[in-house]
N, CA, C and O atoms as a DFTB+ gen file, in Angstrom:
572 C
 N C O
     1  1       0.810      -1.193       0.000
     2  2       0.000       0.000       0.000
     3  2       0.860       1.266       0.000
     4  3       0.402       2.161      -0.710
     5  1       1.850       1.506       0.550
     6  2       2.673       2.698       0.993
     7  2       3.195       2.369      -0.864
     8  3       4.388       2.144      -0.665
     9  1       3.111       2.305      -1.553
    10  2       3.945       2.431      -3.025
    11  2       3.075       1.927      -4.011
    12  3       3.411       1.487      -5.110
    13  1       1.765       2.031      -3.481
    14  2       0.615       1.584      -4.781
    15  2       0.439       3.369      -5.085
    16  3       0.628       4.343      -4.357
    17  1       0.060       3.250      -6.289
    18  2      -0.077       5.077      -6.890
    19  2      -1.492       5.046      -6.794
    20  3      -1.997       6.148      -6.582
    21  1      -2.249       4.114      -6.890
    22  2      -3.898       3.952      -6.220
    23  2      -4.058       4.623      -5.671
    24  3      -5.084       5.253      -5.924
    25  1      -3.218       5.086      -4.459
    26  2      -3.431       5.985      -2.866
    27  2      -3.242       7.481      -3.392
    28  3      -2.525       7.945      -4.279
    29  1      -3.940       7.926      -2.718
    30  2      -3.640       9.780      -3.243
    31  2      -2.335      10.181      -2.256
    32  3      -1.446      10.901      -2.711
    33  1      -2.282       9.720      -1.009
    34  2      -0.984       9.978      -0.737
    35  2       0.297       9.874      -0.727
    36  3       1.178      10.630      -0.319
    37  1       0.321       8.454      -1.414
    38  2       1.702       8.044      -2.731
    39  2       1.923       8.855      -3.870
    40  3       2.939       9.044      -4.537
    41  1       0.991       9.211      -3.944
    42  2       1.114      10.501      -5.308
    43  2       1.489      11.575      -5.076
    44  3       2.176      12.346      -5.746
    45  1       0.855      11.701      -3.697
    46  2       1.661      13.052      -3.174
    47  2       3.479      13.020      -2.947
    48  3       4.346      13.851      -3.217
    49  1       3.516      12.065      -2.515
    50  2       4.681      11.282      -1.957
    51  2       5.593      11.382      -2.771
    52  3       6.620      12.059      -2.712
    53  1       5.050      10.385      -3.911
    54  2       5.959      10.253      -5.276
    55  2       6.212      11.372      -5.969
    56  3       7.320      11.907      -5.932
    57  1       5.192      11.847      -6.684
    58  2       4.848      12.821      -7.605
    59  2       4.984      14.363      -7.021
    60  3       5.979      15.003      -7.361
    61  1       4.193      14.857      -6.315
    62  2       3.626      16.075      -5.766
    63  2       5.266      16.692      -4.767
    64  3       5.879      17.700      -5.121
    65  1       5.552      16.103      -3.942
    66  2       6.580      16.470      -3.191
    67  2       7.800      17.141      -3.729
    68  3       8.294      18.208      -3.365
    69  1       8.292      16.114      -4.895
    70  2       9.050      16.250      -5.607
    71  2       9.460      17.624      -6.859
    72  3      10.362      18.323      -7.321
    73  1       8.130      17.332      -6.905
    74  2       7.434      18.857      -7.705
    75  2       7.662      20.022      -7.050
    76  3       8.218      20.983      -7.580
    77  1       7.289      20.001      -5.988
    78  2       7.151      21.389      -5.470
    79  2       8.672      21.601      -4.730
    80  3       8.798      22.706      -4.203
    81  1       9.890      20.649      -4.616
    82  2      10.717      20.587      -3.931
    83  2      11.922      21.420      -5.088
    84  3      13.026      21.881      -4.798
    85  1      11.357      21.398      -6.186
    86  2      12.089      21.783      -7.219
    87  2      11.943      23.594      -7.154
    88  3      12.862      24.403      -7.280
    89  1      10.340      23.900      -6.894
    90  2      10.444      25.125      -6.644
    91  2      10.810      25.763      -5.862
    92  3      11.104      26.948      -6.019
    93  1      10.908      24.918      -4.457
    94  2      11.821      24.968      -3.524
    95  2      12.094      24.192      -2.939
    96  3      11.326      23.376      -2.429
    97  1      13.711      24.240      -2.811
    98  2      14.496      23.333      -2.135
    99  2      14.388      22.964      -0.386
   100  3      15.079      22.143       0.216
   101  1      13.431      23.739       0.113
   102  2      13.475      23.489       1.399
   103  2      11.922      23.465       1.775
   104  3      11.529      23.605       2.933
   105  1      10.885      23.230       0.427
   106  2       9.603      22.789       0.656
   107  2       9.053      22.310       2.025
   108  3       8.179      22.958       2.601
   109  1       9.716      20.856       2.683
   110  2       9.066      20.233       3.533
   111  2       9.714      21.076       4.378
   112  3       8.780      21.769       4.780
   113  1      10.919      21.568       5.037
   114  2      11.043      22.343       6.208
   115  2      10.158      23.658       6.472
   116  3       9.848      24.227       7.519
   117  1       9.842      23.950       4.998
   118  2       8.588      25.394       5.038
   119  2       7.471      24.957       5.786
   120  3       6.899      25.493       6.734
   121  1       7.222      23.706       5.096
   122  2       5.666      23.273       5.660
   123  2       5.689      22.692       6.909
   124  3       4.646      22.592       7.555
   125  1       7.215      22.121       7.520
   126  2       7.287      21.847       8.917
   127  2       7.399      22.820      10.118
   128  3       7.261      22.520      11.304
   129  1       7.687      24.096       9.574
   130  2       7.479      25.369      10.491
   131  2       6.384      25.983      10.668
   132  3       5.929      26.496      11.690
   133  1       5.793      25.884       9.186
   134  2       4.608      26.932       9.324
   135  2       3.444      25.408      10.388
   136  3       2.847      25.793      11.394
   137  1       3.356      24.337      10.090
   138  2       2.642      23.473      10.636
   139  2       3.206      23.696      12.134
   140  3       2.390      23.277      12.955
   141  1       4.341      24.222      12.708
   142  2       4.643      24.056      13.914
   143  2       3.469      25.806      14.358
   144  3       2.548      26.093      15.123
   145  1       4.078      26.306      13.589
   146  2       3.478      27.945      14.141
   147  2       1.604      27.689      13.618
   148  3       1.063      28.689      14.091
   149  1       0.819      27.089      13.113
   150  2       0.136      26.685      13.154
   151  2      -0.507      26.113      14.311
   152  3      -1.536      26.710      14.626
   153  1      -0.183      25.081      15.070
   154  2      -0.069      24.162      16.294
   155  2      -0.731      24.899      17.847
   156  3      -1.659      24.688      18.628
   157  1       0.658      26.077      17.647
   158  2       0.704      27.084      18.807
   159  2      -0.298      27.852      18.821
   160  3      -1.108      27.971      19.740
   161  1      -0.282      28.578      17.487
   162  2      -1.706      29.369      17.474
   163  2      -2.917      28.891      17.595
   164  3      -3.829      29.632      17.961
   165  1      -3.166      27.326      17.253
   166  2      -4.443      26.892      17.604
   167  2      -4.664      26.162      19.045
   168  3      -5.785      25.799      19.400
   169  1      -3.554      25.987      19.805
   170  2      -3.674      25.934      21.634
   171  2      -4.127      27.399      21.748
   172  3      -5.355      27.494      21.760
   173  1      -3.406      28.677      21.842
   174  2      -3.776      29.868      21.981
   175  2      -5.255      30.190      22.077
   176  3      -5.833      30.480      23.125
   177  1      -5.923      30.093      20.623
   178  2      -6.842      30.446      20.487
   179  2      -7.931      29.304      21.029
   180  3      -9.030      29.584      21.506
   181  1      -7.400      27.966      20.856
   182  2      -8.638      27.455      22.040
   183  2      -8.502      27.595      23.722
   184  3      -9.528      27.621      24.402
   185  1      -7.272      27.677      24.294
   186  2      -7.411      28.425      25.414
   187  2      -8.213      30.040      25.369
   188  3      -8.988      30.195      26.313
   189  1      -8.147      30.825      24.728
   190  2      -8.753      32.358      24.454
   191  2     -10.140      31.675      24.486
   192  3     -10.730      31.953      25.530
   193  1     -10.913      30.780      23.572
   194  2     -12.037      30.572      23.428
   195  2     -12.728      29.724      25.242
   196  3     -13.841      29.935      25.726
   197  1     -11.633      28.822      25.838
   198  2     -12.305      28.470      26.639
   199  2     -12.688      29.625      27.653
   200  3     -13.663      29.337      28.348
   201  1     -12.207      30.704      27.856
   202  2     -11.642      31.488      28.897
   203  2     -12.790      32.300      28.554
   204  3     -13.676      32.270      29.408
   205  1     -13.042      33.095      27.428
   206  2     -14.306      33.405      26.713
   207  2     -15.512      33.253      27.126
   208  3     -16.438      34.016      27.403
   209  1     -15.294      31.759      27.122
   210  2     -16.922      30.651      27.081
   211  2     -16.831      30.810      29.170
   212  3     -17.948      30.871      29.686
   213  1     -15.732      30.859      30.073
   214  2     -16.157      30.924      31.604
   215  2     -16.294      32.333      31.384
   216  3     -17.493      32.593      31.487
   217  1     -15.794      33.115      31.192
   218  2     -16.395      34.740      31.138
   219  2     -17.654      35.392      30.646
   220  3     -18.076      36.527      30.867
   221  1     -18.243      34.250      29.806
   222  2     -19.623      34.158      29.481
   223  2     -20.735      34.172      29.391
   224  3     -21.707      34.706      28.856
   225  1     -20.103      32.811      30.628
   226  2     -21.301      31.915      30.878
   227  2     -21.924      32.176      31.911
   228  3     -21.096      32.681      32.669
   229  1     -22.873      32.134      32.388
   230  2     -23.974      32.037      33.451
   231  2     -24.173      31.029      34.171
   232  3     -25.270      30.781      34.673
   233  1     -22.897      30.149      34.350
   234  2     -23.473      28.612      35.138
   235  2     -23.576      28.862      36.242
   236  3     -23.174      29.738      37.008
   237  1     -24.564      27.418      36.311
   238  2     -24.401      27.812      37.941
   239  2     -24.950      26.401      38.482
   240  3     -25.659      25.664      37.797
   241  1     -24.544      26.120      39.771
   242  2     -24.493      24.725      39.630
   243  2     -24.270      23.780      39.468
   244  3     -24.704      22.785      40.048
   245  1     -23.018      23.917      38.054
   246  2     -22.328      23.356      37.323
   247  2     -23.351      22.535      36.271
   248  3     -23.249      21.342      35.986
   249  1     -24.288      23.404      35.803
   250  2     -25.052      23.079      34.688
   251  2     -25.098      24.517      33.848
   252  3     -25.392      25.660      34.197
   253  1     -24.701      23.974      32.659
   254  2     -24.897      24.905      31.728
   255  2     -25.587      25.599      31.292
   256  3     -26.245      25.034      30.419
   257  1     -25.961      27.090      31.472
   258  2     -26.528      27.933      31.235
   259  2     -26.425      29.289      30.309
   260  3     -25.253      29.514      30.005
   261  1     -27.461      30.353      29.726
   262  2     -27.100      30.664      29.105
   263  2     -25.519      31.393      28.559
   264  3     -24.585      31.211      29.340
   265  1     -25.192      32.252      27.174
   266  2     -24.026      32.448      27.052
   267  2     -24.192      33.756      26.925
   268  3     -24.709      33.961      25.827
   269  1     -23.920      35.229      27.789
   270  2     -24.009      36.682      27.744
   271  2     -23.223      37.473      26.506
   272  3     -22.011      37.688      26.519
   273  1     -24.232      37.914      25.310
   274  2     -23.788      38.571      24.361
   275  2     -22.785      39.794      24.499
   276  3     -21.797      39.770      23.765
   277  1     -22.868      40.346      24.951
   278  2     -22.443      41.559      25.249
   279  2     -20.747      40.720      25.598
   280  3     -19.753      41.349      25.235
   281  1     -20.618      39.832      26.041
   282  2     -19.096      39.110      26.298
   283  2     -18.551      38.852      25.382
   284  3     -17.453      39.350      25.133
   285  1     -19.385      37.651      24.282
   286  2     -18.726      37.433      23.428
   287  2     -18.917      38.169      22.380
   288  3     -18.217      37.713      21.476
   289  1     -19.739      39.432      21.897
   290  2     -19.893      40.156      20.897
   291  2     -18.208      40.790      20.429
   292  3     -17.783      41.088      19.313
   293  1     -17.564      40.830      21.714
   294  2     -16.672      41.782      21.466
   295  2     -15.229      41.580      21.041
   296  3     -14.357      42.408      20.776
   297  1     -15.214      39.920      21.050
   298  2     -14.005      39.006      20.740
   299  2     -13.799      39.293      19.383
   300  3     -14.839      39.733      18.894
   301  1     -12.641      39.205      18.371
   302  2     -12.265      39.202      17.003
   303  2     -13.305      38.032      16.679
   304  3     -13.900      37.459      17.592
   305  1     -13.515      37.671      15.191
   306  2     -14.235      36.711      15.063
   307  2     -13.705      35.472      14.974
   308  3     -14.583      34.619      15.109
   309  1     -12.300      34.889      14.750
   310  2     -11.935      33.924      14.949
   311  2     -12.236      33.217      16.609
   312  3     -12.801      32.126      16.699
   313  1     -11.925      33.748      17.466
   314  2     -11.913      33.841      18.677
   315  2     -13.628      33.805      19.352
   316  3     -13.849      33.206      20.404
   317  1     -14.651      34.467      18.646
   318  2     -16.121      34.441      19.181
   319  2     -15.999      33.068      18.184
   320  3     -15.879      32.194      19.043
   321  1     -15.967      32.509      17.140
   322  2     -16.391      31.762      16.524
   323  2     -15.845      30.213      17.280
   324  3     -16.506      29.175      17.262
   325  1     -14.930      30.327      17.712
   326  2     -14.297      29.238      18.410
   327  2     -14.971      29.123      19.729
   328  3     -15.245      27.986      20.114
   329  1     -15.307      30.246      20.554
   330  2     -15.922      29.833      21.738
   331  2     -17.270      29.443      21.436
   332  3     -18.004      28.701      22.089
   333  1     -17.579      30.270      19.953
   334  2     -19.520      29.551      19.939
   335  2     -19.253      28.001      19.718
   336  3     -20.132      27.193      20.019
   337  1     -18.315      27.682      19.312
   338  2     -18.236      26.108      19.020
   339  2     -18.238      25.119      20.272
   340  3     -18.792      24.063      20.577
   341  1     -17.028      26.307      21.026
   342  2     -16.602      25.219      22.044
   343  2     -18.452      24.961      22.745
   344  3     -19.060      23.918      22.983
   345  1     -18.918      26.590      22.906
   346  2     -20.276      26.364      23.605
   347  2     -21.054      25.285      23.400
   348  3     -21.365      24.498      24.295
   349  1     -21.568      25.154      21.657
   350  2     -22.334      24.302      21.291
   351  2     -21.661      23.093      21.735
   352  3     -22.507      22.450      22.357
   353  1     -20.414      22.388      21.720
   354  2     -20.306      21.119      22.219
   355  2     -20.052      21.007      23.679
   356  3     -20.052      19.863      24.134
   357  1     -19.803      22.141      24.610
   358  2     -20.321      21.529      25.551
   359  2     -21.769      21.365      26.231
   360  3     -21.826      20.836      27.342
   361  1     -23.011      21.832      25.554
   362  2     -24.134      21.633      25.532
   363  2     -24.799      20.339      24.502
   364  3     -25.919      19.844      24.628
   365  1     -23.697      19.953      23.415
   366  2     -24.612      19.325      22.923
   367  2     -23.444      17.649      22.998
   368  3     -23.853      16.513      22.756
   369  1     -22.202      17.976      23.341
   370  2     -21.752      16.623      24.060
   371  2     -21.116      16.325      22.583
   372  3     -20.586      15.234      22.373
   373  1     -21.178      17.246      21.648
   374  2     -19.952      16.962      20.335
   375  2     -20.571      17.877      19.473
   376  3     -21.595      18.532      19.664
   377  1     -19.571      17.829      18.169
   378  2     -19.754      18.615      17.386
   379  2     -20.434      17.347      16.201
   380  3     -20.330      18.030      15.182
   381  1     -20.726      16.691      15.960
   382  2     -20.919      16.001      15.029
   383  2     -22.076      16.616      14.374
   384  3     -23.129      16.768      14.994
   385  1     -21.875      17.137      12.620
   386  2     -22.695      17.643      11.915
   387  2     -23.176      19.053      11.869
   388  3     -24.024      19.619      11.180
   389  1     -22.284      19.486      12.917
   390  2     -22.445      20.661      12.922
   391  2     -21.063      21.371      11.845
   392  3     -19.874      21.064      11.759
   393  1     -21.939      22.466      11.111
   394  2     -21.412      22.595       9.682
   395  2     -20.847      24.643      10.063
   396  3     -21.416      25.179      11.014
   397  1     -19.834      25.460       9.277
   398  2     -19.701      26.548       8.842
   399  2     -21.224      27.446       9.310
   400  3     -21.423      28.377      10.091
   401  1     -22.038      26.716       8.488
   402  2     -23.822      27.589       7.969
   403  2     -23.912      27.698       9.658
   404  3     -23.859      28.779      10.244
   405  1     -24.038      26.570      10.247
   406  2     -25.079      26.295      11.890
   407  2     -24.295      27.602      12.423
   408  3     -24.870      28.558      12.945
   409  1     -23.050      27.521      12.241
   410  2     -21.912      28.329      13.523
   411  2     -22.304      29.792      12.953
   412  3     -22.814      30.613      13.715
   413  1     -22.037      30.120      11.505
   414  2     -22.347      31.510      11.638
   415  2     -24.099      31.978      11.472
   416  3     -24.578      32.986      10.954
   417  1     -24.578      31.148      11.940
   418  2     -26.418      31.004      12.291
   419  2     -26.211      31.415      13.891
   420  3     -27.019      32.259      14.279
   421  1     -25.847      31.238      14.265
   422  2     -25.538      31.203      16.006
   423  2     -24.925      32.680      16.147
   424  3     -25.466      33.400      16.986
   425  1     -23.926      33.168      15.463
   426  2     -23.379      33.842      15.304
   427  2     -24.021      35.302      15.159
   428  3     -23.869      36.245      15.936
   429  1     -24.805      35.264      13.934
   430  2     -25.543      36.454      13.811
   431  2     -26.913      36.434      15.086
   432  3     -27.486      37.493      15.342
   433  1     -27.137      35.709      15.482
   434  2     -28.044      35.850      16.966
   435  2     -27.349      36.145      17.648
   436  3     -27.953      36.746      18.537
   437  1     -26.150      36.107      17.881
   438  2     -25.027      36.867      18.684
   439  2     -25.095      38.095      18.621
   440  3     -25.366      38.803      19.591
   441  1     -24.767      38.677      17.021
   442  2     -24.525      39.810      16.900
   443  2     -25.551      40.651      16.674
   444  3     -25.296      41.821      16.388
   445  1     -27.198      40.097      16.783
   446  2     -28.322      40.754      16.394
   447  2     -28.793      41.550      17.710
   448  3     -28.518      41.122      18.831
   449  1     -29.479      42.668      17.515
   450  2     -29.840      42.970      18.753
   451  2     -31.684      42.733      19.249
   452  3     -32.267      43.182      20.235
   453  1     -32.044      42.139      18.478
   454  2     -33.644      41.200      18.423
   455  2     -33.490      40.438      19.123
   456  3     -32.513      39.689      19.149
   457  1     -34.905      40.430      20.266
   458  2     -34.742      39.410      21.320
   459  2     -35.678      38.274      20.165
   460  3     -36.208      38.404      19.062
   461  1     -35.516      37.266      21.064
   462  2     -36.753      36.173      20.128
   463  2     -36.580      35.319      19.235
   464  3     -37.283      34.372      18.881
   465  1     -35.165      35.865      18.722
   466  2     -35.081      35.146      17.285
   467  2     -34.139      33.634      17.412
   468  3     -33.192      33.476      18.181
   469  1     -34.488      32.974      16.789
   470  2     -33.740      31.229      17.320
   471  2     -33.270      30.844      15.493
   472  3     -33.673      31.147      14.370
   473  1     -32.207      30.022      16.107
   474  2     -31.599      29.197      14.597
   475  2     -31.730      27.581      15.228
   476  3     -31.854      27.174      16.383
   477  1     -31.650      26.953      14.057
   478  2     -31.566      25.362      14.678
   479  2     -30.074      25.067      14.398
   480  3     -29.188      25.635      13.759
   481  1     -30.161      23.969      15.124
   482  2     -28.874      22.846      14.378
   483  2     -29.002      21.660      14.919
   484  3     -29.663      21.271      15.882
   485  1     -27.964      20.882      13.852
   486  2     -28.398      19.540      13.453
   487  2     -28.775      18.503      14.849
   488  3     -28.140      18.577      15.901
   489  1     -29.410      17.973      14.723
   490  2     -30.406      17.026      15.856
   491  2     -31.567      17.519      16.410
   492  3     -32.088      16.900      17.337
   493  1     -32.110      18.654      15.937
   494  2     -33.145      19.174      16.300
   495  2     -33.356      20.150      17.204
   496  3     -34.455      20.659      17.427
   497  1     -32.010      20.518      17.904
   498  2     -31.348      21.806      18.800
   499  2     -31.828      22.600      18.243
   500  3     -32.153      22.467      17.063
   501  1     -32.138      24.355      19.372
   502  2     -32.239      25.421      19.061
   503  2     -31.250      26.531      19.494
   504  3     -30.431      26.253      20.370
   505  1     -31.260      27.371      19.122
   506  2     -30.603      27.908      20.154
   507  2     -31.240      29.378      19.859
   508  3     -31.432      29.745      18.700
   509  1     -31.530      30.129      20.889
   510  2     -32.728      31.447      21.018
   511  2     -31.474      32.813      21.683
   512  3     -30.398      32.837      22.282
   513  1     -32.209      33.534      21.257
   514  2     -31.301      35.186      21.947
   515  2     -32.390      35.202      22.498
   516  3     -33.448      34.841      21.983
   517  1     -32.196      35.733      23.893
   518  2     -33.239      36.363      24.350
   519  2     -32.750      37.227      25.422
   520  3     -31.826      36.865      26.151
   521  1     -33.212      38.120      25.519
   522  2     -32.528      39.425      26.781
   523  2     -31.041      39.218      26.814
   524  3     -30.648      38.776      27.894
   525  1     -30.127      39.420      25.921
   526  2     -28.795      39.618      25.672
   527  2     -28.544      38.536      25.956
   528  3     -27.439      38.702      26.471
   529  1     -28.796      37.227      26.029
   530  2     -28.635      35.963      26.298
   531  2     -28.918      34.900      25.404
   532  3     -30.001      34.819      24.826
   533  1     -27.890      33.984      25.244
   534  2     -28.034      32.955      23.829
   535  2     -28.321      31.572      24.850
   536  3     -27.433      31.056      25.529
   537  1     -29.654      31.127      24.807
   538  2     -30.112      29.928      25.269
   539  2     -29.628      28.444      24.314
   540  3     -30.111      28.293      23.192
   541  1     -28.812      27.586      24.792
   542  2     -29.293      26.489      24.083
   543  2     -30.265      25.233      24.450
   544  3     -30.032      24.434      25.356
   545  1     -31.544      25.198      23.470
   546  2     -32.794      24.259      23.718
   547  2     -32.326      22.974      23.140
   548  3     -31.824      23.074      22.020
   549  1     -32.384      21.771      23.673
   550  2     -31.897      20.066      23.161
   551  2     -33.269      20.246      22.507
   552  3     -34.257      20.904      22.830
   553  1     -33.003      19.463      21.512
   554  2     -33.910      18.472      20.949
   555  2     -34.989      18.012      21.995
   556  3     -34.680      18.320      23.146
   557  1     -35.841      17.536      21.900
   558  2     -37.219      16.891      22.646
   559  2     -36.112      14.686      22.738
   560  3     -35.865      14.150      23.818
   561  1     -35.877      14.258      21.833
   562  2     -34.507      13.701      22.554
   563  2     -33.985      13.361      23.244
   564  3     -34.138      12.284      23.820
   565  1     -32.753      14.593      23.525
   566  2     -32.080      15.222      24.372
   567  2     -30.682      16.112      24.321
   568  3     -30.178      16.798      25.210
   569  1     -30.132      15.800      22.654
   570  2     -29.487      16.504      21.650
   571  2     -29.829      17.925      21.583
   572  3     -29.313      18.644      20.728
């Protein structure tokens, strides 16, 4: 398997590497730095997002409660977009199927200033603004 050209990553291997090693000679060390500085920045920013999501949040109890707009409105959007994620999975116990569309659906109820207004996502979840506050509703379920 590692030397069948069947595989798309033997091709890369064989073919592709080689290619681009010509345009530059130090190709894979480029892509082994920038993948390192890559790495760091994405611990960073999911620490920023968890820290976000307790500055947030409204728990209490140690049950999850709503998430205070006015907190996360004000994060860059990489950074609000990562804590709406982290939010949704720790309310919904994973991210599975949750797509780009759902997150910036969540997102603009973030940034809307209309109480009332709800988006879904996948399993039958809601999630509602209401009085500067982003509720998430499970499924009937429990998703």
């Amino acid at each position: 398997m590692n030397s069948d050209p069947a595989f798309g990553r033997v091709r890369v291997r064989n073919e592709l590497v080689p290619l681009l090693e010509r345009f530059n000679p130090k190709f894979i060390e480029t892509v082994v730095r920038s993948a390192e500085i890559l790495r760091v920045d994405n611990q960073a920013l999911d620490a920023g997002a968890q820290r976000l999501v307790e500055l947030a949040s409204t728990e209490e109890a140690g049950r999850l409660n709503p998430l205070r707009t006015d907190v996360v409105r004000i994060a860059p959007t990489a950074l609000r977009r990562r804590a709406l994620r982290l939010w949704l999975e720790q309310h919904r116990g994973d991210l599975r199927r949750i797509e780009q569309a759902h997150l910036v659906g969540v997102e603009k109820l973030l940034l809307s200033t209309k109480s009332g207004r709800v988006t879904e996502v996948p399993g039958g979840a809601t999630v509602l603004r209401q009085n500067g506050l982003l509720h998430y509703r499970p499924s009937r379920s429990g998703k």
